[in-house]
TORMARTOR-391583 format. One record per atom (N, C-alpha, C, CB): x, y, z; residue in three letters. Coordinates in steps of 0.02 Angstrom, whole numbers, plus 50000, padded with zeros to 5 digits. Atoms other than C-alpha are relative to their C-alpha. Glycine has a CB too. Example, Ala and Ser with C-alpha at 12.3 -4.5 7.8 and 13.67 -1.06 7.14 Angstrom:
! TORMARTOR-391583
500454994150000ala506154977550390ala500455006050000ala499505000150062ala499584994149997ser506844994750357ser499615005550037ser500205002349929ser
This chain:
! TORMARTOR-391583
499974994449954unk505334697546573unk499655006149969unk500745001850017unk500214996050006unk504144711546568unk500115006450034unk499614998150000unk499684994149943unk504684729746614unk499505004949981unk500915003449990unk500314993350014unk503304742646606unk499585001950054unk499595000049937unk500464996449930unk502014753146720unk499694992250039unk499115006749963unk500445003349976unk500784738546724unk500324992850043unk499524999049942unk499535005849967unk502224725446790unk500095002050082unk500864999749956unk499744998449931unk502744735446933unk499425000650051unk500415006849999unk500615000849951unk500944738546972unk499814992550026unk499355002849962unk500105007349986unk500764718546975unk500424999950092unk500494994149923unk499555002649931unk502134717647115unk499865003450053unk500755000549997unk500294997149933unk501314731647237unk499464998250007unk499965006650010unk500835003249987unk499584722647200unk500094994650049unk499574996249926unk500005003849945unk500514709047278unk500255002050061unk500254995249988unk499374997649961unk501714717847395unk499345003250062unk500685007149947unk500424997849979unk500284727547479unk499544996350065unk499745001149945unk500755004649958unk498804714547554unk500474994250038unk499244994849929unk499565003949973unk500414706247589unk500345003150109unk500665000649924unk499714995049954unk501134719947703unk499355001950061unk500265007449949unk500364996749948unk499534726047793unk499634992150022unk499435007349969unk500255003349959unk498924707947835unk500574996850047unk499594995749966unk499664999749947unk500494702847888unk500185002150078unk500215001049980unk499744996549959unk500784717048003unk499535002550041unk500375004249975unk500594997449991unk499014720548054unk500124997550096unk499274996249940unk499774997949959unk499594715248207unk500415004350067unk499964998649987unk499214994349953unk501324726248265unk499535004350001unk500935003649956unk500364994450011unk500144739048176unk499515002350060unk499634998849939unk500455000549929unk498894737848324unk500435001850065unk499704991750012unk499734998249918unk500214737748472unk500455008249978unk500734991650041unk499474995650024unk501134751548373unk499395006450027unk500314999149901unk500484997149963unk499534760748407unk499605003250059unk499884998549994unk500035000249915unk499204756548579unk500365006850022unk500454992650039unk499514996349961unk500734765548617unk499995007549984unk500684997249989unk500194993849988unk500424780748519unk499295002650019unk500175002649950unk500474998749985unk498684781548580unk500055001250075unk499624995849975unk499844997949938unk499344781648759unk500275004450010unk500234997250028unk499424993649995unk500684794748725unk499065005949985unk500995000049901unk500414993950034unk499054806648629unk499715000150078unk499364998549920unk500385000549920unk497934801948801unk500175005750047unk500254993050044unk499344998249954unk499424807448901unk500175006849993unk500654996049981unk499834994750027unk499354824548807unk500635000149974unk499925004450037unk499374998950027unk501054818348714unk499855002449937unk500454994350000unk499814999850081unk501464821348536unk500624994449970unk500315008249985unk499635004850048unk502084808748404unk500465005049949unk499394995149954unk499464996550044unk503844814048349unk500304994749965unk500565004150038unk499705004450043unk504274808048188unk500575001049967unk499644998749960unk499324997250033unk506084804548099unk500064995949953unk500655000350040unk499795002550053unk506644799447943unk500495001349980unk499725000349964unk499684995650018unk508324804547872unk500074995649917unk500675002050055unk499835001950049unk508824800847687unk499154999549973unk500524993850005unk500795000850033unk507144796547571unk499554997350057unk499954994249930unk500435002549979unk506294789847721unk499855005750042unk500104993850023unk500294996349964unk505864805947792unk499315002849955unk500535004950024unk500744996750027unk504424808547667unk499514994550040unk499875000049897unk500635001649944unk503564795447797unk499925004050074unk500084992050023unk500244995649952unk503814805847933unk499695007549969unk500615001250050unk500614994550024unk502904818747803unk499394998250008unk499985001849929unk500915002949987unk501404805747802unk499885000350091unk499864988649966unk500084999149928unk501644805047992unk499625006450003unk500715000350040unk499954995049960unk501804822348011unk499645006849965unk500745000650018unk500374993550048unk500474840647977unk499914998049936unk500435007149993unk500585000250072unk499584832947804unk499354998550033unk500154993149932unk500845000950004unk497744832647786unk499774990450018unk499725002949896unk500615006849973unk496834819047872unk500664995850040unk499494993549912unk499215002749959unk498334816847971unk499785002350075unk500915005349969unk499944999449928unk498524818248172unk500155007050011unk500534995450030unk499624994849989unk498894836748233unk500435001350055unk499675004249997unk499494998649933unk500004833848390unk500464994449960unk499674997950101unk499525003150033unk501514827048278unk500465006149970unk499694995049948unk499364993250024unk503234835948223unk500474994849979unk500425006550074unk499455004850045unk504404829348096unk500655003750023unk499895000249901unk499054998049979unk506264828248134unk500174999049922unk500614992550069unk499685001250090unk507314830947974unk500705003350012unk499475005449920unk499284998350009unk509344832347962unk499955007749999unk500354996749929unk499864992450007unk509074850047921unk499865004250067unk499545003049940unk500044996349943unk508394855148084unk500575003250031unk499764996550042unk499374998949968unk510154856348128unk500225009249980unk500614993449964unk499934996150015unk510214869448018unk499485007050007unk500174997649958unk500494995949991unk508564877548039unk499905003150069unk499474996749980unk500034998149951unk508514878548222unk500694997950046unk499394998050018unk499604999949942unk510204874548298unk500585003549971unk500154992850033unk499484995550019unk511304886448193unk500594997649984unk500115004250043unk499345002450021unk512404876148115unk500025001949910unk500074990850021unk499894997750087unk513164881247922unk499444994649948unk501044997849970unk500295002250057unk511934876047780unk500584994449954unk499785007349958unk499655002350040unk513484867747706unk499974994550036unk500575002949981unk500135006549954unk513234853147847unk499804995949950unk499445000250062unk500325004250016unk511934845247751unk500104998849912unk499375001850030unk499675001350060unk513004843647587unk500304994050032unk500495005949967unk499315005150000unk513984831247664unk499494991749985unk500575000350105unk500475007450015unk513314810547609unk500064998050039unk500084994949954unk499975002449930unk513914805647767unk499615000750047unk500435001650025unk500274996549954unk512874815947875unk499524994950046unk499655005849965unk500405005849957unk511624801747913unk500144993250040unk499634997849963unk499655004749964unk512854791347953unk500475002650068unk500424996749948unk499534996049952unk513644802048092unk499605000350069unk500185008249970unk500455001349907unk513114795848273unk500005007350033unk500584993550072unk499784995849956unk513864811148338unk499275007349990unk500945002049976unk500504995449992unk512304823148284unk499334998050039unk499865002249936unk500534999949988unk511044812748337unk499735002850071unk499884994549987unk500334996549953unk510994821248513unk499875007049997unk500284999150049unk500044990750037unk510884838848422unk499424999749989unk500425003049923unk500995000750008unk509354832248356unk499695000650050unk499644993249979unk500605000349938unk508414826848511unk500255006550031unk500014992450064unk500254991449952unk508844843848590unk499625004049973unk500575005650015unk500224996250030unk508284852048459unk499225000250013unk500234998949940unk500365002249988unk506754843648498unk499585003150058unk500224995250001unk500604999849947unk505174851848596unk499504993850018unk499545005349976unk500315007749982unk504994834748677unk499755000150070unk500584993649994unk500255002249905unk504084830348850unk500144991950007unk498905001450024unk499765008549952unk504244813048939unk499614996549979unk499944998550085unk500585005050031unk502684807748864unk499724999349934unk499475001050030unk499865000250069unk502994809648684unk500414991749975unk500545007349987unk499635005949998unk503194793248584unk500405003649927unk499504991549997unk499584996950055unk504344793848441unk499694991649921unk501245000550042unk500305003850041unk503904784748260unk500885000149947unk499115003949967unk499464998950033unk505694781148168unk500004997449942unk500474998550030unk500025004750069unk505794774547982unk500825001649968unk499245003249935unk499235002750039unk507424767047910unk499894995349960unk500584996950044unk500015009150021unk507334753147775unk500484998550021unk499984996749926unk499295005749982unk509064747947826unk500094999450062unk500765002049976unk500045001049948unk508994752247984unk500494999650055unk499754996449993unk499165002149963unk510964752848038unk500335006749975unk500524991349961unk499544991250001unk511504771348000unk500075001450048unk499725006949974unk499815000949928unk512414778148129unk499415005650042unk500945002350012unk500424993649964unk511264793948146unk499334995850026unk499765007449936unk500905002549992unk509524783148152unk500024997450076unk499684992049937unk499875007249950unk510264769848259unk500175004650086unk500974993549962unk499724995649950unk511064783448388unk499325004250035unk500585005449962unk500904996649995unk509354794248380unk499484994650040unk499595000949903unk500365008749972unk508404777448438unk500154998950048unk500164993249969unk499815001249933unk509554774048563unk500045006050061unk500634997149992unk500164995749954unk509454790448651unk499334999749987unk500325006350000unk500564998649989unk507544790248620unk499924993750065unk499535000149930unk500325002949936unk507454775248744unk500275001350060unk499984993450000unk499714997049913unk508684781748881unk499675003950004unk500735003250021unk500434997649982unk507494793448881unk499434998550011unk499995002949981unk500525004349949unk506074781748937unk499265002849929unk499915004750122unk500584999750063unk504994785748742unk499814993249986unk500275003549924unk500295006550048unk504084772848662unk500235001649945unk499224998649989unk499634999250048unk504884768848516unk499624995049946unk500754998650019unk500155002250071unk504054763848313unk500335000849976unk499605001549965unk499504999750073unk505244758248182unk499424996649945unk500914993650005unk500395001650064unk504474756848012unk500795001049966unk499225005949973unk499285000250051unk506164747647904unk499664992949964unk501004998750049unk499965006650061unk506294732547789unk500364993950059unk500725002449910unk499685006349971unk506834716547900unk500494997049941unk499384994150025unk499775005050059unk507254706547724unk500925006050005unk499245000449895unk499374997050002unk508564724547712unk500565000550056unk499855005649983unk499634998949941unk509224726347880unk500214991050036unk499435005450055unk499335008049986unk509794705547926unk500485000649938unk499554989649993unk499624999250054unk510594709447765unk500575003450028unk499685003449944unk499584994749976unk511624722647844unk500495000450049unk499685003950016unk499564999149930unk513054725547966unk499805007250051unk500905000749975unk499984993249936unk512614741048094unk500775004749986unk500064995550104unk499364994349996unk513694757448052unk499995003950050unk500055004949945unk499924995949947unk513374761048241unk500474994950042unk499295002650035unk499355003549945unk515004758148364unk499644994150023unk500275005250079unk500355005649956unk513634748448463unk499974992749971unk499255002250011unk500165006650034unk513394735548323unk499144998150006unk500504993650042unk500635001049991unk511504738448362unk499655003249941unk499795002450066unk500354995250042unk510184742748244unk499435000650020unk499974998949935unk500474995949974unk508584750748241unk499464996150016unk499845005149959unk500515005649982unk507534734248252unk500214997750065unk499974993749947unk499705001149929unk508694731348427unk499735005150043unk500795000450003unk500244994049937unk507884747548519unk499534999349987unk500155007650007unk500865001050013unk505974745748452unk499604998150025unk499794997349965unk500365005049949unk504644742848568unk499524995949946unk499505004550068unk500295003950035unk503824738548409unk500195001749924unk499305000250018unk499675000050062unk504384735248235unk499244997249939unk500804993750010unk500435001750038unk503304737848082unk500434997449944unk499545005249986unk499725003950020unk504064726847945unk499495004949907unk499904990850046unk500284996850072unk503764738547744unk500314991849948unk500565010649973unk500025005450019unk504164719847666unk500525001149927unk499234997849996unk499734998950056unk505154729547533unk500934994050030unk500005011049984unk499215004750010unk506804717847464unk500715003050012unk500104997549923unk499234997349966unk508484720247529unk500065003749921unk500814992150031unk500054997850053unk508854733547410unk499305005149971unk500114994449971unk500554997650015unk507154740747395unk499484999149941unk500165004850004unk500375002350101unk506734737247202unk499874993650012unk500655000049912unk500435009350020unk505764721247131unk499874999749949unk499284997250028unk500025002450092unk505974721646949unk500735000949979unk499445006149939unk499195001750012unk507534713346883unk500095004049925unk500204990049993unk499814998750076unk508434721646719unk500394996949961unk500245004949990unk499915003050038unk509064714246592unk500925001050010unk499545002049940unk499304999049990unk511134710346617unk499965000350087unk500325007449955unk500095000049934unk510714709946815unk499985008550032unk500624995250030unk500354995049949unk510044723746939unk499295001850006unk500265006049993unk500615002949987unk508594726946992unk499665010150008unk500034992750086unk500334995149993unk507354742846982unk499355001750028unk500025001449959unk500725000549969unk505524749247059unk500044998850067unk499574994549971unk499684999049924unk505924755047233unk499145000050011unk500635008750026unk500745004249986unk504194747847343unk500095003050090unk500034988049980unk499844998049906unk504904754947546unk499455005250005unk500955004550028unk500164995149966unk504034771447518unk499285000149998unk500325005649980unk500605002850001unk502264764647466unk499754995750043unk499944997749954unk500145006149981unk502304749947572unk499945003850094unk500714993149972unk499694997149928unk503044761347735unk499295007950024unk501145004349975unk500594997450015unk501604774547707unk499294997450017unk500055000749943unk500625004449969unk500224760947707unk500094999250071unk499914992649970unk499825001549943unk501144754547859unk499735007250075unk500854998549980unk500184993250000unk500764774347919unk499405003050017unk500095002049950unk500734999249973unk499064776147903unk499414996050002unk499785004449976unk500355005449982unk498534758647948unk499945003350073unk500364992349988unk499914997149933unk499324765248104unk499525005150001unk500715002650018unk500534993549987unk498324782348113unk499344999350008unk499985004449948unk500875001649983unk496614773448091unk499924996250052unk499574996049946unk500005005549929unk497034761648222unk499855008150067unk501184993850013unk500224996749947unk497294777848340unk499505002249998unk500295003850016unk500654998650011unk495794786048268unk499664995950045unk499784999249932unk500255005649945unk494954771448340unk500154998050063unk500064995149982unk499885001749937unk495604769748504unk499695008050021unk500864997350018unk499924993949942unk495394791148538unk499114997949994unk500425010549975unk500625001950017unk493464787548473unk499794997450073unk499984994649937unk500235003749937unk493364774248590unk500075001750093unk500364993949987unk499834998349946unk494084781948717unk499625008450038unk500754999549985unk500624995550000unk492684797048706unk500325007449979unk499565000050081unk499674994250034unk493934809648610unk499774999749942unk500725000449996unk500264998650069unk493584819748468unk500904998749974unk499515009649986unk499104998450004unk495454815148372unk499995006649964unk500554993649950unk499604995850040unk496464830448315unk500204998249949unk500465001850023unk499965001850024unk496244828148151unk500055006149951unk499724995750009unk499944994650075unk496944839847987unk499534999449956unk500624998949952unk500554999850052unk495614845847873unk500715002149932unk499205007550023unk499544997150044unk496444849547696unk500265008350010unk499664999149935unk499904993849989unk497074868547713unk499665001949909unk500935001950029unk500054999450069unk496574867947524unk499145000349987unk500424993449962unk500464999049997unk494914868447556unk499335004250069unk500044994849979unk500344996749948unk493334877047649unk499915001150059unk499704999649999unk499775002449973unk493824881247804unk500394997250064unk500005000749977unk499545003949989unk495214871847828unk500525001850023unk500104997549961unk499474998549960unk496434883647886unk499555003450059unk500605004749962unk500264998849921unk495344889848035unk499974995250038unk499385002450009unk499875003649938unk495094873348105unk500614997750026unk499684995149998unk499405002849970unk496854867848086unk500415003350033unk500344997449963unk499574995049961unk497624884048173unk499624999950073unk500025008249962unk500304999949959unk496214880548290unk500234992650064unk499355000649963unk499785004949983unk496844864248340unk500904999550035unk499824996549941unk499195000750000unk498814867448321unk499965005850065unk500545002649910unk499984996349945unk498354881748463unk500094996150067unk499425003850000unk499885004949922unk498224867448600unk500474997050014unk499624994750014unk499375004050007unk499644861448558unk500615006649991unk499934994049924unk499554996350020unk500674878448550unk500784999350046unk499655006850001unk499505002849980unk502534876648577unk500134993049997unk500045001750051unk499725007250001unk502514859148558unk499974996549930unk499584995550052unk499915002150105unk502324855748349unk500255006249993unk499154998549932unk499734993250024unk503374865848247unk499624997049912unk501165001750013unk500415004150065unk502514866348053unk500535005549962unk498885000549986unk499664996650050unk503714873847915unk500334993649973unk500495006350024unk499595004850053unk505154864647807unk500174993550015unk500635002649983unk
């Protein structure tokens, strides 16, 4: 047993060409759908709660990223619906069905907004609840979770449903129940692989829409770095067509 940088890199060398040929399919219809919502003048609202909201960061306002997109994040609650800062102390919080319709209000959503959700497990009560009001509301719905983690799992929503049960399409991050893939010595296992694998998954998707607005004789709304020459005129220039409907801060 080998435990160092160049080991773990071995297992995303394989983990990788694994994940995007696999999925190179969903990846495509996952597309479709937000390429119909952009068409449609929607916006792609993305959620993540716990570590999987740094993919609704790749989703959502970075460079060479989409600009009609708005990340949902637990804190909104606090940022825009005036609830105590001490909320989001609690470990529970993501497991608590009962906020997830706080969220979607919070939400400058239209009818033709799809939504992009990432869970590796995929059975919290907040994700699973969030999901299920995104389709009574008639959204298209992307989960980006772990399959291998979530049959693993029981559903901590009343429903007994999880987030691969509402999905019009499910991208599959191939990471191991558990997330890690290097065993330690005396048993457990380290080298968490969801947020690399869920990312690719991310902006396989994004070039796919690229390619459909292209084809479809659009220039896409696309983020220049703000970090360079510029880069904040076109992207304030862009986020203007879209005013009221992305929010860009924390």
């Amino acid at each position: 047993m080998t435990i160092d940088a160049q080991s773990f890199v071995g297992h995303i060398e394989k983990l990788i060409p694994s994940v995007a040929t696999s999925q190179t399919a969903a990846v495509g219809r996952a597309a479709r759908l937000i390429s119909a919502s952009l068409l449609d003048g929607g916006v792609i609202q993305a959620f993540g709660s716990g570590h999987s909201e740094s993919i609704s960061m790749e989703i959502a306002g970075r460079a060479g990223g989409l600009v009609p997109t708005n990340k949902i994040a637990l804190r909104d609650l606090v940022l825009y619906g005036g609830e105590p800062a001490s909320l989001l102390g609690s470990p529970e919080l993501e497991r608590d069905p009962a906020i997830a319709q706080k969220l979607y209000d919070l939400i400058p959503v239209q009818p033709q907004d799809a939504f992009v959700i990432t869970s590796n497990s995929g059975v919290n009560g907040t994700i699973v609840e969030f999901a299920t009001i995104v389709k009574e509301k008639g959204h298209a719905l992307i989960a980006i979770t772990s399959l291998k983690h979530t049959h693993e799992m029981t559903s901590r929503h009343p429903s007994g449903r999880k987030l691969i049960d509402l999905a019009d399409v499910v991208l599959d991050n191939g990471a191991p129940y558990g997330d890690s893939m290097m065993d330690l010595p005396g048993g457990g296992t380290f080298g968490a692989v969801s947020t690399i694998t869920s990312a690719l998954l991310a902006q396989m998707t994004v070039a796919e829409v690229v390619k459909d607005l292209l084809a479809a004789g659009q220039v896409p709304p696309v983020y220049l770095s703000a970090n360079m020459a510029g880069g904040d005129e076109h992207n304030r220039e862009l986020e203007a067509r879209y005013a009221g409907r992305i929010r860009r801060g924390a």
